[in-house]
C-alpha positions in Angstrom: 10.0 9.5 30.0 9.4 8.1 26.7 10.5 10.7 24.2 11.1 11.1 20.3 14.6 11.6 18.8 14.9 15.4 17.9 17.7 15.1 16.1 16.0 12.5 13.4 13.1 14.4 13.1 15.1 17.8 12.3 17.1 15.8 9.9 14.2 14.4 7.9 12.8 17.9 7.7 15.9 19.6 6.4 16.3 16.8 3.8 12.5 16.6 2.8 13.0 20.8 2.1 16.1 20.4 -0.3 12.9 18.9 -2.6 12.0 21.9 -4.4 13.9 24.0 -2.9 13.7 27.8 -3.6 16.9 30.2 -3.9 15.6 31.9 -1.0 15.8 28.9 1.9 12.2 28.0 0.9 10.1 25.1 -0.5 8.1 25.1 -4.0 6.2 21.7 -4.3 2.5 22.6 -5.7 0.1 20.0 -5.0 0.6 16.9 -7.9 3.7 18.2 -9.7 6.7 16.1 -10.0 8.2 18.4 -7.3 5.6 17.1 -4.9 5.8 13.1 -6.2 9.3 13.4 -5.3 8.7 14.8 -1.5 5.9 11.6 -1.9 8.7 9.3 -2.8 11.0 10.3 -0.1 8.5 9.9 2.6 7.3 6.6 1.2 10.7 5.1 1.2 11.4 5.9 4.9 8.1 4.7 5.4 8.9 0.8 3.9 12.4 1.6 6.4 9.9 1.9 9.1 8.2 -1.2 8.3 4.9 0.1 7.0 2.5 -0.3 4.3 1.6 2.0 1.9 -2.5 2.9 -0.1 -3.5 5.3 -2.0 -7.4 6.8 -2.7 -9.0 8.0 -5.2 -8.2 11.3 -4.8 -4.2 10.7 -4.2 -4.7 10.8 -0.1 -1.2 8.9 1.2 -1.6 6.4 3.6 1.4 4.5 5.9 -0.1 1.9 8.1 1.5 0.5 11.2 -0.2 -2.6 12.2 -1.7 -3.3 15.9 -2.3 -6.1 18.4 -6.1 -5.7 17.7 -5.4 -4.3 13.7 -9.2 -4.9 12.5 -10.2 -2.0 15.1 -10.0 1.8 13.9 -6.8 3.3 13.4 -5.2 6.3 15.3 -3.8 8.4 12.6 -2.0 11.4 12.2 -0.7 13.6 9.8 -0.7 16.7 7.8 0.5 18.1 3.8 3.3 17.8 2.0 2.4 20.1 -1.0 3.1 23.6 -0.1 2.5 27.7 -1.4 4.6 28.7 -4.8 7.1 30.0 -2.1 6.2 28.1 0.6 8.4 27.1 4.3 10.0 24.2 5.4 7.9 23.5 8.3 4.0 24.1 7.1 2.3 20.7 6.9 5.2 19.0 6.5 6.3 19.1 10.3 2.7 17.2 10.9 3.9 14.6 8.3 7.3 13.8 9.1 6.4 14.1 13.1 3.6 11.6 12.8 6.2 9.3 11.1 8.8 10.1 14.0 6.0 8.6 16.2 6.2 5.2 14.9 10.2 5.5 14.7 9.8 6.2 18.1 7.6 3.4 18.9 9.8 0.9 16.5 12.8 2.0 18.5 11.1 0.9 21.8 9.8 -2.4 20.6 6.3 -0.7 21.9 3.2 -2.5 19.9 0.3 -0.6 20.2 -3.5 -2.3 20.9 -4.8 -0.2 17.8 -3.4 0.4 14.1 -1.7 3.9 13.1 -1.7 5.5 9.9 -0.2 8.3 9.0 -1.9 10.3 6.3 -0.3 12.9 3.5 -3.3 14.8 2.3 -3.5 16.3 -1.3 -3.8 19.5 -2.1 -4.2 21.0 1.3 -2.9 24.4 0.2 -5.1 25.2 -2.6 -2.4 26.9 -4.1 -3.2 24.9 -7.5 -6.3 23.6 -7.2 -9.5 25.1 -5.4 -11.2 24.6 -2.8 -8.1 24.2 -0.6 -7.8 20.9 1.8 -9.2 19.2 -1.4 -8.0 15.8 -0.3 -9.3 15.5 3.6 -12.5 17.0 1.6 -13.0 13.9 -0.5 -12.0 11.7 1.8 -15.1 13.2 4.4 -17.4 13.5 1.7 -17.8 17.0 2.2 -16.8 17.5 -1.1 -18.4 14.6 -4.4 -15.0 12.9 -5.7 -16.1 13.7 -9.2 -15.9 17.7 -7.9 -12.7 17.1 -6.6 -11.1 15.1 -10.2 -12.6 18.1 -11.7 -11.1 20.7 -10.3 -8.4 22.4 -12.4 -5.8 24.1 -11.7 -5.0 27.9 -14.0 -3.5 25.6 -17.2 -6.5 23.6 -17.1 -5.0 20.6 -16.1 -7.4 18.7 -13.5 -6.6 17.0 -10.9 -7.4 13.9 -12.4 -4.8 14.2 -15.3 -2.5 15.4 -12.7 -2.5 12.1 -10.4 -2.2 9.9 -13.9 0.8 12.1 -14.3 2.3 11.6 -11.2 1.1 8.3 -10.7 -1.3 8.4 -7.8 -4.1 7.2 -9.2 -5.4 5.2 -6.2 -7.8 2.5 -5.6 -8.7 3.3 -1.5 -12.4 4.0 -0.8 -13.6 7.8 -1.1 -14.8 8.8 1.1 -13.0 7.1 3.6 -12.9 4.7 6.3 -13.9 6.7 9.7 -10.6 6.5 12.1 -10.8 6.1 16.0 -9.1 9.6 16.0 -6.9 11.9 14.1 -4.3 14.2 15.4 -2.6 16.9 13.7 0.8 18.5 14.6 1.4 21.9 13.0 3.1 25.3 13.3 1.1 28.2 14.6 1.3 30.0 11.3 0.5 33.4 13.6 2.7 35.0 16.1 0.5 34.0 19.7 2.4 31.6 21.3 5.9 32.9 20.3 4.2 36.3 21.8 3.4 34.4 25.1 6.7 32.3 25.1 4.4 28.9 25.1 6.2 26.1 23.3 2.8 24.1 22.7 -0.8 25.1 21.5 -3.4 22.8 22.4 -6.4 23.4 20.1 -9.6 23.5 20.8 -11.2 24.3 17.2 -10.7 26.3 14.2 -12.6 29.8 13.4 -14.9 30.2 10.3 -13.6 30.7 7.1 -15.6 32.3 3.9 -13.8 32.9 0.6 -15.9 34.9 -1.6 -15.4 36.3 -5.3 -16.1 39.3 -6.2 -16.3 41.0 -9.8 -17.0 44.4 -10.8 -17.8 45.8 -13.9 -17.3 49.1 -15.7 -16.6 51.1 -19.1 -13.4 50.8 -20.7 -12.3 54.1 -22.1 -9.5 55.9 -23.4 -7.2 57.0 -20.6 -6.3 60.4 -22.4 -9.8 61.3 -23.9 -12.3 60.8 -20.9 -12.5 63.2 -18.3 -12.3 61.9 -14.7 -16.4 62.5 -14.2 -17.6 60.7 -16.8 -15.7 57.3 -16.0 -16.9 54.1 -14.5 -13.8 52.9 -13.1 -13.1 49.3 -12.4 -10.0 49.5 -10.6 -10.9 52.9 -8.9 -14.0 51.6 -7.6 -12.4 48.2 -6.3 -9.9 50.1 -4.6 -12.6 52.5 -2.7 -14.1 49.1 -1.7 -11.1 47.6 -0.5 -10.4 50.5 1.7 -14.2 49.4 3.1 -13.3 46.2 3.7 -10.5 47.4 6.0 -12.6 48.8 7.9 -15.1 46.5 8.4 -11.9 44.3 9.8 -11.4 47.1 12.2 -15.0 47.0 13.6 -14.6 43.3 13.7 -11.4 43.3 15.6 -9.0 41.8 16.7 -10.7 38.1 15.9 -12.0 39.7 12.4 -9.8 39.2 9.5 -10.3 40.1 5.9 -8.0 39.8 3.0 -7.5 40.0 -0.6 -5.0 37.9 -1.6 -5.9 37.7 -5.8 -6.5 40.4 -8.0 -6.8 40.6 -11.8 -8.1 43.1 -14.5 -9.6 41.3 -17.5 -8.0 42.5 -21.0 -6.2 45.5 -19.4 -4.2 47.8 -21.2 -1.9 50.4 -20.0 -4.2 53.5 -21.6 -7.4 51.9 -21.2 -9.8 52.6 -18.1 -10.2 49.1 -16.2 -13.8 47.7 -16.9 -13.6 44.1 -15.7 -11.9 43.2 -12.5 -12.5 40.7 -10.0 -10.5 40.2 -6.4 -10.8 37.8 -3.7 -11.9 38.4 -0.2 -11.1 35.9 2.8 -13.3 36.6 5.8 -11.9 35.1 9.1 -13.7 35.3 12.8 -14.1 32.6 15.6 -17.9 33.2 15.5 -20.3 32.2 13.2 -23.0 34.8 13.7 -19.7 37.6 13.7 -18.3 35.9 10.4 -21.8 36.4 9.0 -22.5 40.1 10.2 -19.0 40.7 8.2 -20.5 39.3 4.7 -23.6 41.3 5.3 -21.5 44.4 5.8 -19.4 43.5 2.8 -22.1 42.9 0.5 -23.7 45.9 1.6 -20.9 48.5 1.4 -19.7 47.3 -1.5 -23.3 47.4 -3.3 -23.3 51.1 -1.6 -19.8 52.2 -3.5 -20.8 49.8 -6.8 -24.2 52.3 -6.9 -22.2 55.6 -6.2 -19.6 54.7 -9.3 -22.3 53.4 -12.0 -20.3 49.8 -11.6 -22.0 46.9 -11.7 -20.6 44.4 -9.1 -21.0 40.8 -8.4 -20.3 38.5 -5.0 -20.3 34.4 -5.5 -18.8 32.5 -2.0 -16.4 30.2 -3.3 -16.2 28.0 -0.4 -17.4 28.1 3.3 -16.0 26.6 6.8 -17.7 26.9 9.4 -16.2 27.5 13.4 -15.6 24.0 14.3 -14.5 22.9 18.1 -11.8 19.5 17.9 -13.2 16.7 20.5 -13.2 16.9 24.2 -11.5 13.4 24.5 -9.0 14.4 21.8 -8.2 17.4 23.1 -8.2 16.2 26.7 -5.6 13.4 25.5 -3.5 16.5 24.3 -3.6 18.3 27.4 -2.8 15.0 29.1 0.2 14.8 27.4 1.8 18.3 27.9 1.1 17.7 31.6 3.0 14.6 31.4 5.7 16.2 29.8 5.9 19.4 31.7 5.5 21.7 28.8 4.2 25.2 29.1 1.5 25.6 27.0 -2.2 27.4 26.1 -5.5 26.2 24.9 -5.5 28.5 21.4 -7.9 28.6 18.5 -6.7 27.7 15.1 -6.7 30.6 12.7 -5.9 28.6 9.7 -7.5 26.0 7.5 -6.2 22.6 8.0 -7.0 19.2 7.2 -7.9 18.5 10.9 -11.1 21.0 10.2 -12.4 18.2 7.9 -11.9 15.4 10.2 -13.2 17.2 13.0 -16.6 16.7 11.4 -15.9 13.1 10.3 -13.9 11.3 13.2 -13.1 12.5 17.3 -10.1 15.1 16.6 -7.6 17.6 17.9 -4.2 19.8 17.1 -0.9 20.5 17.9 0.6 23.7 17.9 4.5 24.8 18.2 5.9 28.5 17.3 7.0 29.5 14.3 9.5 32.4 14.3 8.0 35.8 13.8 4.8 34.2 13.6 5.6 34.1 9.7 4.6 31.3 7.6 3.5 30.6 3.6 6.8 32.5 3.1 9.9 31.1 2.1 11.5 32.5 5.4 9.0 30.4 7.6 11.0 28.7 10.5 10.9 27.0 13.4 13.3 26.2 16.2 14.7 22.5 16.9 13.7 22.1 20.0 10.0 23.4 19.7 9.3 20.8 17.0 10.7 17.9 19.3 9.0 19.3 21.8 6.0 19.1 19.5 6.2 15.8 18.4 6.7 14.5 22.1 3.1 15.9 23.0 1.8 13.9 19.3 3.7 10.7 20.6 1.9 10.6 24.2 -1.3 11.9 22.8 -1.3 9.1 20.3 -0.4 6.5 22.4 -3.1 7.3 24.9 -6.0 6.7 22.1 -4.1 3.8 20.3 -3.3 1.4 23.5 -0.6 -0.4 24.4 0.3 -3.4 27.0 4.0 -3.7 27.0 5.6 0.3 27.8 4.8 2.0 30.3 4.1 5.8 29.4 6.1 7.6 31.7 9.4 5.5 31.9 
């Protein structure tokens, strides 16, 4: 049966993670630094070995195009991220990338021509570890977020991301938003520890849960740490941390599919002997549901109001961004399961319990993942791994999936 070369695929991998490599075994390329032009530069020039041809958009989306017979019809496309966490893995997005490009290795090996194009995609900023929102680029490109909001957003220096694709030269000229493709598949890790739990080699996903980032501020009285007696302060930091044991909570209530988590916190103009009187933290809310991700925010808004009243703090709550639960497309995901059958693979239907790119698309073109195992179920860590013959085994289910929705009249799937 029609397989892809493990071997290749591993090797591109470890190669595309000695750019920015960290001390640690781990990859720093934040979204439009050099560090992340150069992992763009690598992949492009195996892309012109492959035979394809390169575009750019607006918003510095990366696209490699492999022709087809019928090549004015949709495209099947695939891809994932190349930018990654300031101490990112080897494997996040970039396994999506580098397997969608061992596809059309794969396909250029076996002289295969498929009916329609493929494009492989590189999406920008997916990790919204310099710019916010994350998945910035599959945003423009859907129009669920204005290209003038997505140039505009800046990253902590102030740079935008407009001055940073003139600085790394991917300024591009392709339509945002984009042209709708027949389908998009996604190969990824799991980023959790479920199916190295169950000993599955392959996810098939079905949809990704709802995500709400919110940001929350609360406000006190500074005061001198040696003068004022604990009753008469209005803590900041105190109060914050009374709340963040309340949030905790409400994640137990909600479990096991509710997740909360505050991943930023800062104190404004803080001083080692001054009480804390500005502070702000973020809070991601996670659940499956939409009606159980939006009992959580009531319960957050109202406890924390609740503590903010009992401490004389004045608090404030913004959402910063909102994704709703979003089910991937029958015939996509169908064409998935397809493939694993074909193959033999064990495998589970599984929700997605990360944002990815594929969330976008899901609302913009017919659309499903691929999961593998990640070791210890760790990932945006610098000891994120993956074992060799999960991702071939990964990028097998892409290739069949793939060639399903794309067509083609001279291979014969299964030989």
């Amino acid at each position: 049966m029609l397989k892809i070369d493990g071997k290749r695929l591993w090797s591109s991998l470890m190669e595309m993670a000695t750019v920015g490599a960290t001390a640690k075994g781990g990859v720093r390329r934040l979204a439009l630094t050099q560090e992340d032009a150069a992992g763009r530069a690598l992949f492009c020039q195996w892309c012109v070995d492959a035979g394809l041809t390169l575009s750019v958009d607006r918003v510095g989306n990366l696209f490699a195009r492999r022709a087809g017979r019928f090549d004015s019809q949709a495209a099947v496309a695939s891809g994932s991220h190349l930018d990654t966490q300031p101490e990112g893995g080897r494997f996040d997005g970039v396994y999506g990338v580098l397997a969608a490009l061992e596809v059309v290795r794969t396909l250029n090996d076996n002289g295969i021509e498929t009916d329609k194009p493929i494009e492989i995609v590189v999406w920008t900023n997916e990790e919204g570890a310099r710019f916010t929102p994350a998945m910035l680029g599959s945003a423009a490109f859907t129009g669920a977020m204005s290209l003038d909001a997505a140039l505009d957003a800046s990253d902590l220096q102030g740079v935008s991301v407009a001055d940073a694709l003139k600085a790394t030269a991917y300024e591009g000229q392709r339509a945002i938003p984009g042209t709708v493709f027949d389908a998009y598949f996604e190969a990824h890790i799991e980023q959790g520890p479920v199916l190295e739990e169950s000993g599955v080699p392959i996810g098939v996903v079905i949809g990704g849960q709802a995500i709400r980032w919110l940001d929350v501020r609360v406000l006190g009285q500074a005061a001198h740490a040696g003068t004022t007696p604990m009753p008469f302060r209005r803590d900041a930091l105190f109060g914050s941390a009374e709340m963040a044991a309340a949030l905790e909570a409400i994640a137990v209530e909600f479990a096991p599919q509710g997740l909360v988590t505050i991943g930023e916190l800062s104190i404004r103009n803080s001083s080692r002997n001054t009480i804390a009187a500005d502070l702000s933290f973020t809070v991601d809310l996670r659940h499956p549901d939409d009606a159980r991700i939006e009992a959580m925010e009531s319960a957050l808004r109202e406890r924390v109001a609740a503590i903010a009243r009992k401490r004389v703090l004045t608090v404030e709550i913004a959402r910063h961004w909102v994704s709703p639960a979003t089910p991937f497309d029958d015939g996509c995901v169908a064409a998935v399961a397809r493939a694993v059958d074909a193959l033999d693979y064990p495998h589970q239907r599984i929700v997605s319990g990360a944002g990815h790119d594929a969330i976008h698309m899901a609302r913009y073109c017919p659309t499903a993942m691929i999961f593998i195992p990640c070791v210890g179920g760790l990932s945006h860590n610098e000891a994120e791994d993956a074992l060799p013959e999960d991702v071939k085994r990964g990028a097998d289910v892409l290739l069949h999936a793939m060639l399903e929705r794309a067509g083609q009249s001279n291979v014969e799937i299964g030989r």
